[in-house]
N, C-alpha and C positions, 0 to 999 in steps of 0.2 A: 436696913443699913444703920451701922452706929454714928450716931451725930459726931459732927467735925472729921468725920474720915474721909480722903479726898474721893472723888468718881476718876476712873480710869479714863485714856482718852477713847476706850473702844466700845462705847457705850453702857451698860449697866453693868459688866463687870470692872469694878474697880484693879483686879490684879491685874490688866491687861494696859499694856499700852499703845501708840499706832504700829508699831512696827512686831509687834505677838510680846514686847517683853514682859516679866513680873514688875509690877511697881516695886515700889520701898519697901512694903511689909511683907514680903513673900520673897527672899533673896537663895531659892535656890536655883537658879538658872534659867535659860528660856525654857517656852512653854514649849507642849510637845505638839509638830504638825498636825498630829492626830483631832488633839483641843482647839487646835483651828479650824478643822473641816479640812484640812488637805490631804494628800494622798502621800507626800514626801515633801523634803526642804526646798527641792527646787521646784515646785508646780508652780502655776500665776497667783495670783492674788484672786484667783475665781473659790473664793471657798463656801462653810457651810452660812447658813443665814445668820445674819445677825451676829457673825464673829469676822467677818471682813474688811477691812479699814474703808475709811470714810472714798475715800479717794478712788477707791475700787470699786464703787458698789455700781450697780447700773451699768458698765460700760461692757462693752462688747468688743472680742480681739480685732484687730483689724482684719479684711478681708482681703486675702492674697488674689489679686485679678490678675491672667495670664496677660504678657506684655501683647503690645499688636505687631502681626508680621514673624516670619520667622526668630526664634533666638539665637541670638550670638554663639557660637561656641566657644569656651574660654581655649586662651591661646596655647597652654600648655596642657590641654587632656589628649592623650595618649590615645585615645580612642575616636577622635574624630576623623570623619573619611573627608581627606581636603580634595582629594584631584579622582575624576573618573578614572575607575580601573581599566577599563579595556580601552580608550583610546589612549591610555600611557602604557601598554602593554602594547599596541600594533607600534607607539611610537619608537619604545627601548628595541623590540623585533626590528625595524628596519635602522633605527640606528647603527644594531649591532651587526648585520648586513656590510653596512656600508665600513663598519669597522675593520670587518673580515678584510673587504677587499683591500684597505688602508692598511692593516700588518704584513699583509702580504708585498705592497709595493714599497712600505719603509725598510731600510737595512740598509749595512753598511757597502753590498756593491751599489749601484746606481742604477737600481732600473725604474724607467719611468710610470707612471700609473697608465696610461694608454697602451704601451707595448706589456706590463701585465695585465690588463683586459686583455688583449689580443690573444696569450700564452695559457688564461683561462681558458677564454673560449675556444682555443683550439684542442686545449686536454677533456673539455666536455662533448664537444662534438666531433672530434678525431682526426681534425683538421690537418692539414699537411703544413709543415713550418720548414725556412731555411737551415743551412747547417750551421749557419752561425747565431741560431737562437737556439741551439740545443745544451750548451750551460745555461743561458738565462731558463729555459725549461727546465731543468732539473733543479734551478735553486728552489725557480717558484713550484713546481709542484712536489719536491722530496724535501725541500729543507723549510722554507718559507710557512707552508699554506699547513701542513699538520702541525708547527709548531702555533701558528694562531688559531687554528681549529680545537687544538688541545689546552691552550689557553681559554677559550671561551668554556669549555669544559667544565675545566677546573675550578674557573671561578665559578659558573652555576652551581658546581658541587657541595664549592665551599660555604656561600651561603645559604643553598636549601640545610644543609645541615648546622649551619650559625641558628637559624628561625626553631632549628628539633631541637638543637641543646639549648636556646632560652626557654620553650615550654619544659623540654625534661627537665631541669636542674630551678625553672622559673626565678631566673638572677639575668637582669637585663644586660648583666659586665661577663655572660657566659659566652664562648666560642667552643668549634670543634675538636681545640688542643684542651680544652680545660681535661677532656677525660684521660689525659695521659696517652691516647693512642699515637698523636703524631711522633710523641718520644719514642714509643716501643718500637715505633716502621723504625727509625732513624737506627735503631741499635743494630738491626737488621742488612739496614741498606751499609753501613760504616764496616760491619764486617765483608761486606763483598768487595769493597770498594779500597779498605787499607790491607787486609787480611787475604786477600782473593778466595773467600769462601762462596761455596757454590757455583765456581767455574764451570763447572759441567753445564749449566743450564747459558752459557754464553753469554748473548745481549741480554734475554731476561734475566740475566742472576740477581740484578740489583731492585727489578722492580718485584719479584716473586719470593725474595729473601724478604723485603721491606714488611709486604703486603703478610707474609707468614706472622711475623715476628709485630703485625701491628694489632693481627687478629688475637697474639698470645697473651697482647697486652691487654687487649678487652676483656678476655677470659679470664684472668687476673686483678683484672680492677671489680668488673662483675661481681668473682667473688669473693674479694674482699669486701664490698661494699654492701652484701646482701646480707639480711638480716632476716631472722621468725617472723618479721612487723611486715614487712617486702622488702623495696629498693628505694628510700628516703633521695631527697633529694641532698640533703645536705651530708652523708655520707657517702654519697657519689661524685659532691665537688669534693671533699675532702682528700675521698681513697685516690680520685684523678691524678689531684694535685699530689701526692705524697708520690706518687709511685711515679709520675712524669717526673721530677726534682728526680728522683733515682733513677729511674732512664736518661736522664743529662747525665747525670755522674758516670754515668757507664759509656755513652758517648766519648764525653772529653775523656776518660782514660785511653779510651781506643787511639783518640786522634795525636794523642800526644805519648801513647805506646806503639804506634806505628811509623817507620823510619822511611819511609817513604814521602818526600815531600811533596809529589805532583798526585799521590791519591789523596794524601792530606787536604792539599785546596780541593781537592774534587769534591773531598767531603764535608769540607767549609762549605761550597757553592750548593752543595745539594740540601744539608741544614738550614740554609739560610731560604734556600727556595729557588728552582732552575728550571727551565722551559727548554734548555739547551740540546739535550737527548729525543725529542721529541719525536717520534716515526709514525709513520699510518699504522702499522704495526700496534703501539700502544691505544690509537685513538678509540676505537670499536670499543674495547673491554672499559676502557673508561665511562666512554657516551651511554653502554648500555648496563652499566653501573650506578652511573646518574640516573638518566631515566627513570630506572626503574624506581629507584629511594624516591625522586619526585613523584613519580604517581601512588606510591605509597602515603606520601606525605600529605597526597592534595587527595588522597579518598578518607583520611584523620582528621582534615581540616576541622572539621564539627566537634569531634572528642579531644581535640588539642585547644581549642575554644570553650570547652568546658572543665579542661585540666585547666586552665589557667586559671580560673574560677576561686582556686583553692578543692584539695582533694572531698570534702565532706558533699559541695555542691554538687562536681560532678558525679559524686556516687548516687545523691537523688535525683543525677539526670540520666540515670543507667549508664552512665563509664566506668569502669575498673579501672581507677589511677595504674596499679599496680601493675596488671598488665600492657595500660598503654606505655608506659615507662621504660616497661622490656622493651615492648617494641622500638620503641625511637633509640633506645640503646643501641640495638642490633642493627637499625636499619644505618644510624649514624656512623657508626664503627664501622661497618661493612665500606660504604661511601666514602669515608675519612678514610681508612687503609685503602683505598684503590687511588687517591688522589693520591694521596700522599706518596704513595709508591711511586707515580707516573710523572711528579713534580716535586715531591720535596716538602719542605713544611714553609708554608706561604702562610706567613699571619695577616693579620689583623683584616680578613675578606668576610670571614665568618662573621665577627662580631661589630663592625661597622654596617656591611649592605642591609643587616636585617632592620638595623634604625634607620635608615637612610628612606627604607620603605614601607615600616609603620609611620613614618611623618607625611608621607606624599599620601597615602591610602588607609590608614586607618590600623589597627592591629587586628581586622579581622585575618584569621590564619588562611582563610581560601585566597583573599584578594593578595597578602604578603607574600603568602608561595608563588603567586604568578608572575609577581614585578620583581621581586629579591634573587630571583635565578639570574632574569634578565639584566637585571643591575648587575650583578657579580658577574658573569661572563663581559659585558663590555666596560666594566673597570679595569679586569684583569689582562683583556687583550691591548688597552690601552698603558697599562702597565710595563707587560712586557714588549710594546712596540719601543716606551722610553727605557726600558734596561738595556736594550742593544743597539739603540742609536744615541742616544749622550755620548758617549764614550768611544766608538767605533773605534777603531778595532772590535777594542776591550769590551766585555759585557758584564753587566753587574748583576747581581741576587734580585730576584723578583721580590724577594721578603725585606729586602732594606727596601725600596720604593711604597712597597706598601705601607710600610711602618712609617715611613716618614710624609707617607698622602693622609693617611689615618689618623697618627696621633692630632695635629692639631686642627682636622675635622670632626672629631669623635669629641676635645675639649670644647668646641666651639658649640658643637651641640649640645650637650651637658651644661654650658652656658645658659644657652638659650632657651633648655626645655630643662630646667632643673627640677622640677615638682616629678615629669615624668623618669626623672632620674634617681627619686629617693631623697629630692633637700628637702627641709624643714618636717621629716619625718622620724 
């Protein structure tokens, strides 16, 4: 070393200081991690020998010891399972029981819950009744009891397929309208209804026009929205959304080119969402419409757990994103045009129940299918018991009560659980 030249603070090499810099006499920059023994700029200060700073040498990282007793789960992971699924599954099952019987004894004549048990049990077991209970029988069992049976329905419908379109499209802000079907039913049902198209087919014209013309809209968003690649998700909210805005457009032309003003509100009432039509007649083809998309959905549950994944993952877990994709298409569209037909377009069931039931149960897809039916059928029977007793006479849209039980439950949640909503991402 040449006399009067100073020593580094990094031991025998003078160009070096504590922190890797060049001293004074070597000013082109720092040194490279390499010259230190590291592997890149962010590794520890573990480097090679005798190029380490003072301060580093000998110590050893701390050692991470598991806490005692179970871990906490942090309060906003999306994925933790808070409440047992099956006894909140017997519990939503008999709540929604006792729901039934409560739709059916609310409404605007006055019959009491005692003498409707009684008018039950004598339409199940064939009991002989007065003549002066033969209107209260036929409210409750022709007007009453399909209308809340068909309500329970509807909402299970709505939200087993809110749960398919947040796997399919994977946007927790996604519902069964995002794909444009409810609009397409609606173009459907507003010509029968201002228009009197498909008269011949009678009492079904409205719900077999709906149900036509919701299926035409799938086939049209489909394939729009398909591509060489497959069926992306984000070309699926896109195509939805564009072609539902055009399905409105062609709606409100109808309703305000048709000079009839009592199909007109009928056709307000049914856009907004109506349980009013309701017959034994529609219930069957609904129930075993539902069903069926439910047991589809809950034999997917494992491949809907690995789409969520991200597509790459589940392809190294043997899932074909692209064809489970189709499927939750078809199965939701099929399910979404039969609802929709039978009720109308009922928002905001789809895309609230399925959060309401990854918070109680976790987001596994087997456990959410089983409580999110259940949730949605007795919100919605509770729903429409208050659309048509607030106001007696009068009844209001099943779709404004929702909208307004919804919006500021769904903000309160996003509140609360904002990490599982996308903040500070």
């Amino acid at each position: 070393m040449l006399p009067g030249r100073p020593r580094g603070k990094s031991g025998g090499n003078p160009a070096l200081t504590r922190n890797g810099e060049r001293g004074p006499y070597q000013p082109y920059g720092p040194v490279s991690p390499i010259a230190l023994g590291r592997r890149n700029p962010d590794d520890s200060p573990r480097t090679a020998r005798g190029t380490a700073p003072r301060h580093a040498r000998g110590r050893r990282p701390p050692r991470r010891t598991p806490a005692r007793g179970k871990a906490r789960p942090a309060v906003n992971d999306p994925l933790v399972r808070r409440t047992p699924t099956l006894p909140l599954a017997v519990g939503l099952a008999a709540a929604l029981l006792l729901s039934l019987v409560c739709g059916v004894a609310f409404g605007s004549s006055g019959i009491g819950l005692p003498r409707v048990l009684r008018l039950l049990g004598a339409g199940l077991t064939g009991g002989r009744l007065e003549a002066e209970e033969a209107a209260a029988y036929a409210i409750v069992w022709e007007i009453r009891l399909p209308r809340t049976v068909l309500a329970a329905v509807v909402g299970a419908g709505l939200a087993a397929c809110g749960v398919a379109v947040q796997a399919l499209v994977r946007n927790a802000l996604a519902d069964p309208f995002v794909l444009g079907i409810s609009s397409g039913g609606a173009v459907g049902a507003n010509a029968v209804l201002l228009f009197g198209a498909f008269a011949s087919l009678g009492v079904w014209a409205v719900s077999v026009s709906a149900f036509g013309s919701a299926l035409a809209a799938m086939a049209l968003v489909y394939l729009a929205a398909r591509t060489a690649f497959g069926l992306t998700p984000l070309r699926l909210v896109l195509t939805g959304t564009a072609l539902s805005y055009g399905f409105s457009a062609a709606t409100t032309l109808m309703v305000f080119a048709a000079d009839r003003g009592e199909a007109a509100r009928d056709a307000m009432m049914w856009l907004l969402g109506s349980l009013g039509g309701a017959t034994w007649g529609s219930v069957p083809i609904a129930a075993l419409t539902v069903l069926a998309g439910l047991a589809h959905l809950a034999c997917a549950a494992g491949r809907l757990d690995a789409l969520a994944m991200g597509d790459e993952t589940s392809a190294s877990l043997g899932v074909d994103p692209d064809r489970l994709r189709r499927e939750l298409f078809v199965v939701t569209a099929a399910v979404t045009g039969t609802v929709v037909a039978v009720s109308g377009a009922i928002g905001f069931v789809g895309l609230l129940v399925p959060h309401l039931a990854r918070m109680l149960v976790g987001a596994g897809h087997r456990r959410v299918l089983l409580v999110a039916p259940l949730a949605g059928a007795l919100l919605l029977v509770w729903v429409d018991i208050a659309s048509r007793t607030l106001l007696a006479p009068a009844e209001l849209p099943v779709g404004v009560f929702t909208a307004v039980l919804g919006v500021p439950v769904f903000l309160l949640m996003m509140r609360r659980r904002g990490q599982a909503f996308g903040a500070g991402r």
